[in-house]
C-alpha positions, 0 to 999 in steps of 0.5 A: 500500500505505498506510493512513492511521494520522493519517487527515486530515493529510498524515502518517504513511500506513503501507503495506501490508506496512510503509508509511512516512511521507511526507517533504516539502519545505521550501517547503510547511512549514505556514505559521500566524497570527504570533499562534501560537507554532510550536516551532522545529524543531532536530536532524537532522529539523528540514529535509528532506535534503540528499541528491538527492530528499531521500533520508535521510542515515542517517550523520547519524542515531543511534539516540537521535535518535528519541524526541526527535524524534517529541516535537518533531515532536508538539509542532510538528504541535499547534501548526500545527493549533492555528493552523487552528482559530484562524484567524479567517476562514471556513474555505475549502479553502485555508484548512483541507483544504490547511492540514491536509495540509502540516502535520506534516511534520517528523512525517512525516520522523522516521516515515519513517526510523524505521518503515523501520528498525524494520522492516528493520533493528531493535535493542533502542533501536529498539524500546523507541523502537517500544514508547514512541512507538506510543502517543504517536502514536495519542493525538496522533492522536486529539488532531486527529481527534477535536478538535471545533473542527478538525471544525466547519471541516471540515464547514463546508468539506464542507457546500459542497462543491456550490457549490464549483470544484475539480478532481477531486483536490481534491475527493477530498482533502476527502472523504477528509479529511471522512469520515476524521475522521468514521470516527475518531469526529468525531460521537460523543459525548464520553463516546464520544470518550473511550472511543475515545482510550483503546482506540486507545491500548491498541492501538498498544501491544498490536500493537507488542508482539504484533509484536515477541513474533512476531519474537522467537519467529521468530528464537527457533524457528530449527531446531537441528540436530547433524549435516549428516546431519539437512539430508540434500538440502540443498544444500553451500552451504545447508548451509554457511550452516546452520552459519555462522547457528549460529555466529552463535547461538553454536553452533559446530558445530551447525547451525541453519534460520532460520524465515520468516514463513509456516507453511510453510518453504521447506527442507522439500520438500528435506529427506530425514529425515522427523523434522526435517521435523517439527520444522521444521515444528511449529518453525513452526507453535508458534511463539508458542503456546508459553506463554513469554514470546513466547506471542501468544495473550491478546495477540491476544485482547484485540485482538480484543476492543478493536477489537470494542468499538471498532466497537460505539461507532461502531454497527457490528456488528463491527471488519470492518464497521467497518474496510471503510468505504473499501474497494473490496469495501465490507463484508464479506459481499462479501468473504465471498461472494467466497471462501467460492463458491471452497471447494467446488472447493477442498475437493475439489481438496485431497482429490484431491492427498492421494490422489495424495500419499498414492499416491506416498509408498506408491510411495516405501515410506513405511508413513505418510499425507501431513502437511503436513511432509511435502506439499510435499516429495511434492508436488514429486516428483509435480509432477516425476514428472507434469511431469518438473522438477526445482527445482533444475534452474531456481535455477542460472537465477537469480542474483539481480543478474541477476533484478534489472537484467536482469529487473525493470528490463527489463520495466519499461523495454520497458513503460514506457521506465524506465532504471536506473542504480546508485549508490554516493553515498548512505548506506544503513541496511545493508550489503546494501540498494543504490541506483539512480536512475531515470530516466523514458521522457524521460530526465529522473529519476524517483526513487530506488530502495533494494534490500533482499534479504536475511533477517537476525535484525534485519528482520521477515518477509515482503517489503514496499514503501514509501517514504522520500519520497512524490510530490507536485506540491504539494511538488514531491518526486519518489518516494524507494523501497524494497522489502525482501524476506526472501531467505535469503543465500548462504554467503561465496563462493557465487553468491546464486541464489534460487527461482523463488517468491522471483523472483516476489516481486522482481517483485511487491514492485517493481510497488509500486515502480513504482505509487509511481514513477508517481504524479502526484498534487498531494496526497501522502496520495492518491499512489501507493499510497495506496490501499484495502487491496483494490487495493493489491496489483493492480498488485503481482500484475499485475507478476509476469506478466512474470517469465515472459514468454518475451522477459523470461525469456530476458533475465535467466534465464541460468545463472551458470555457463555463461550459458545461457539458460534452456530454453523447455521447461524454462520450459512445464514449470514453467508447467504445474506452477504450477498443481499443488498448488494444494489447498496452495498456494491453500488456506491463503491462503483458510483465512487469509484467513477466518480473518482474517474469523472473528476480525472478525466477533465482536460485543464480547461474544462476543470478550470470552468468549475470553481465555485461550490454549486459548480462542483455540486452541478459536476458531481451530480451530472457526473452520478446521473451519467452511470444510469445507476439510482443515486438518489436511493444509493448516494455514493460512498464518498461525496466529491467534499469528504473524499479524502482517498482521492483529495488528501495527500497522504491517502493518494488513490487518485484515479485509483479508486477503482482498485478496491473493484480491481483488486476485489476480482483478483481476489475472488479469484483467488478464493476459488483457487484456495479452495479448489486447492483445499482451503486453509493448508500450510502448503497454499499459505505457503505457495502464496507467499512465495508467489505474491506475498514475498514477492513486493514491487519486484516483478509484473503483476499479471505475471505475479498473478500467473505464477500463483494461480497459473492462470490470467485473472477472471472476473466472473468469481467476482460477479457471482459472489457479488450476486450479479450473475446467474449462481450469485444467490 
């Protein structure tokens, strides 16, 4: 899940969902001419840590080290880059490609900790430190990409490339290294260098800014509520924790729903009164379109806009064009074919789950017709009425530890022999997040893991992976790891049960996890998930799999009460009812995704035509009508103002959206192969890492996909799961 913010160095690669920076070790640090003045590095970031696995010691770190640091660390990465241009040898692989991959490591581990905690646990240093540096980075970035001297000695590397012995990663390291530099501008002119520079620039500070307005207006639209009447078919203790977060607003007495990321809100197919449905709902999807201060709307427009023009001056003729280069679908008329042939099924699969919706709220005496506040709510009446479940039968099987170390860790060490071991010794950025050291099929330790589970008004929404330190046999680091997630957490002295949504997303945010634990790359920009963003969410997806195998389930799907395990007719249940509501549930990742593309795919002039909020309320809304999907009944996931994954920085899935879709058919794909294969077995956990998982950004990925299946990918295990095809239910 990263993506090269510096492309070309070894630093900085912000991963998907929230990738970090790598953190090397000393004996690698970039060595120069004694002719060039290094600056001598001095604080906390000056060497790597300390701790086991160089993991960061939080207790030695203030707030305020920060912006010093990323300055020293700016000032130290020129310098050794200075040093390679002026080395007065031909250039050689060593001597230039290697030489720009361990430099900036002092970079690399200030940006660690500090993209970590902007995003999981900010503050207003934080990101007023966020708001500063994000331009400073670009231009220092722009400073190397861009340097002339630096890219003749590339080329000069490249241009014999034929003529050269090297092993296969080498010689990913130099294309990449050589088409990275060429993709940030390396052949255009100097005027167009210039131009480049500035827009880069303009939007790291736009998209730190649209990110934390988003933020803002999340914690800000949380549901305000007077009465326990109003959360009438909440739980006692969901109720109980509205009350504490309003106290925690300042609000005693009242009552107050914090919004998650998304459009839709997981309260709202319990909640009985219709009007605070509506409000939560209309919270949600208002949010940052306003017209206060957090409004998002010429904001994302001017991005829009500048990544336009960006495209145009490297001769593409829009920002998806430009921005797909590295991909594995390649340009965006693949990526389109591929989603657009899904509308027709789709379209007519929404039309029919309304009617049904509409039948049952007629049944149920309402005199209204469905709308989208009241979907899911109806939704989960006809999937109980049709598959006899209730949801709330299924959460008391899943008490949060236990999905974690008796479901996750598990099938991870029935696949791959992993074992885990939790740790008291390290300092953690807050109180919530946990350690565990892990331990690989020999014994021998692999990495560490940080847990961060719960929602707090300091941490962006979503969930995401990354890493505090990559792998790499060069420095020889072993993967330090994270994954944060954004669980509603229980009142005091309530067991912390989650939704069986939220299960899966501990297993897909883990299978990250595991494709960053197993990398074995000699170079740490191609290792682990450091991958194209329509392949770094295939082994995530393809993880979630084992949250219901049966041998799985019955290990960790226990009731906290009783410790009865789960029944396997109450699990079948809600196997088949997976695939109801798929109208909603696969609608608006498909109507986000386009959308995505419909705001790519504007050339410089039709981008700069839209440039105020009701503007960009005419093209999101043109743009919805233009799929034949019913967007009035299925918003999508994200609205064009709170679309961070496409809008802020650090998420970076511009023009990628549609990987989710992408990587969701590998996946399924994936699936029938292990369980044509016979499931959950150590040799197929251990085929698939030597195929996939170990493998990182070293090698094609249809040919990676063909090495493990032995076969191209197929689409129609994706239809059928999804219920869009014929043998879907």
């Amino acid at each position: 899940m990263k993506a090269p913010i510096l492309a070309t160095t070894g630093l900085a690669l912000i991963l998907a969902g929230c990738s970090t920076y790598a953190q090397e070790a000393p004996q690698a640090e970039a060595s120069a001419p004694a002719a060039t003045a290094i600056p001598q590095a001095t604080g906390y970031f000056a060497q790597p840590s300390d701790l086991p696995m160089l993991a960061p010691d939080f207790t030695k770190i203030a707030d305020s080290d920060y912006l010093p640091a990323f300055e020293q660390a700016m000032a130290i990465h020129k310098a050794e880059v200075e040093a390679i241009k002026a080395d007065t040898s031909a250039p050689t692989f060593e001597n230039t490609i290697v030489a720009l991959e361990t430099s900036g490591q002092m970079l690399n581990r200030v940006a660690a900790v500090f993209f970590a905690l902007s995003g999981a646990n900010t503050n207003d240093t934080l990101d007023a430190v966020d708001a500063e540096i994000g331009p400073k980075l670009a231009a220092h970035s722009d400073s190397i990409t861009l340097d002339p001297v630096l890219f003749a000695r590339v080329k000069a590397v490249y241009d014999k490339r034929a003529a050269m012995t090297m092993t296969p990663e080498d010689a990913k390291l130099l294309e990449e290294t050589y088409d990275g530099m060429v993709h940030a501008g390396a052949l255009l002119t100097d005027a167009q260098k210039d131009q480049v520079k500035a827009i880069n620039t303009e939007l790291s500070s736009l998209t730190t800014e649209f990110g934390q307005k988003v933020r803002q207006a999340t914690v800000d639209n949380a549901l305000v509520v007077d009465t326990r009447g109003e959360l009438a078919g909440l739980s006692d203790s969901e109720i109980d924790a509205a009350a504490k977060l309003a106290t925690d607003k300042g609000m005693p007495g009242k009552f107050a729903l914090a919004l998650q990321n998304t459009t839709q809100q997981p309260a709202l197919p319990s909640l009985e009164n219709r009007a605070t449905r509506e409000k939560l709902f209309t919270l949600s999807h208002d949010r940052a379109v306003m017209g206060d201060k957090n409004d998002t709307r010429v904001l994302l427009a001017k991005i829009a806009t500048l990544r336009a023009r960006k495209a145009a001056l490297f001769g593409a003729p829009d920002w998806a064009t430009y921005a797909m280069w590295d991909r594995m679908a390649k340009n965006p008329k693949t990526a389109l074919d591929f989603m657009e042939a899904m509308v027709p099924a789709l379209a007519e699969t929404q039309r029919r789950e309304a009617a049904l919706l509409n039948t049952k709220i007629e049944e149920e005496g309402g005199d209204f017709e469905v709308k989208p506040w009241d979907w899911y709510r109806y939704a989960e009446m006809v999937r109980k009425e049709k598959y006899d479940l209730d949801e709330n039968a299924v959460k008391p099987y899943f008490e949060i530890n236990r999905v974690l170390e008796d479901g996750v860790f598990y099938a991870a060490n029935q696949l791959y022999g992993l074992s885990f071991k939790k740790r008291t010794d390290l300092p953690v950025y807050h109180p919530d997040v946990t350690t565990y050291t892990v331990y690989d099929r020999d014994g021998s330790e692999l990495g560490i893991f940080y847990f961060d589970p719960y929602q707090r008004p300091s941490k962006r929404g979503g969930a995401w992976m990354s890493n505090f330190v990559d792998q790499s046999h060069l420095y020889g680091t072993k993967p330090v790891i994270y994954n944060v997630l954004n669980i509603p957490k229980a009142a005091d002295g309530e067991p912390q049960l989650v939704a069986f949504d939220q299960v899966e997303t501990m297993f897909h945010e883990f299978g990250h996890a595991l494709h960053g634990f197993f990398a074995d790359q000699k170079y740490a920009s191609l290792s682990g998930t450091a991958t194209a963003r329509d392949f770094v969410e295939y082994p995530s997806q393809v993880n979630e799999m084992w949250a219901t195998y049966p041998s799985v389930l019955q290990n960790y799907a226990k009731h906290y009460q009783t410790g009865e395990t789960i029944p396997m007719e109450l699990v079948t249940k809600f196997q088949q009812a997976a695939k109801f509501n798929q109208g909603y549930d696969f609608g608006e990742v498909v109507e986000a995704a386009l959308l995505d593309m419909k705001w790519h795919a504007l050339t410089p002039a039709q981008a700069a035509a839209i440039d105020t909020p009701e503007e960009v309320d005419a093209f999101e809304r043109k743009s919805l009508e233009e799929l034949g999907l019913e967007i009035d009944l299925v918003p999508p996931r994200y609205r064009s103002s709170y679309f961070n994954h496409i809008f802020s920085d650090p998420a970076g899935y511009s023009s990628g959206y549609y990987s989710y879709l992408w990587t969701e058919m590998l996946d399924r794909d994936s699936r029938k192969w292990f369980m044509d294969n016979g499931g959950l077995t150590r040799a197929n956990g251990d085929h698939y890492r030597a195929t996939v998982l170990s493998r990182g950004g070293t090698m094609d990925y249809f040919d990676m996909f063909q090495k493990f299946a032995g076969r191209r990918p197929d689409v129609g295990p994706m239809l059928k799961a999804r219920g869009l095809t014929d043998g879907g239910e």
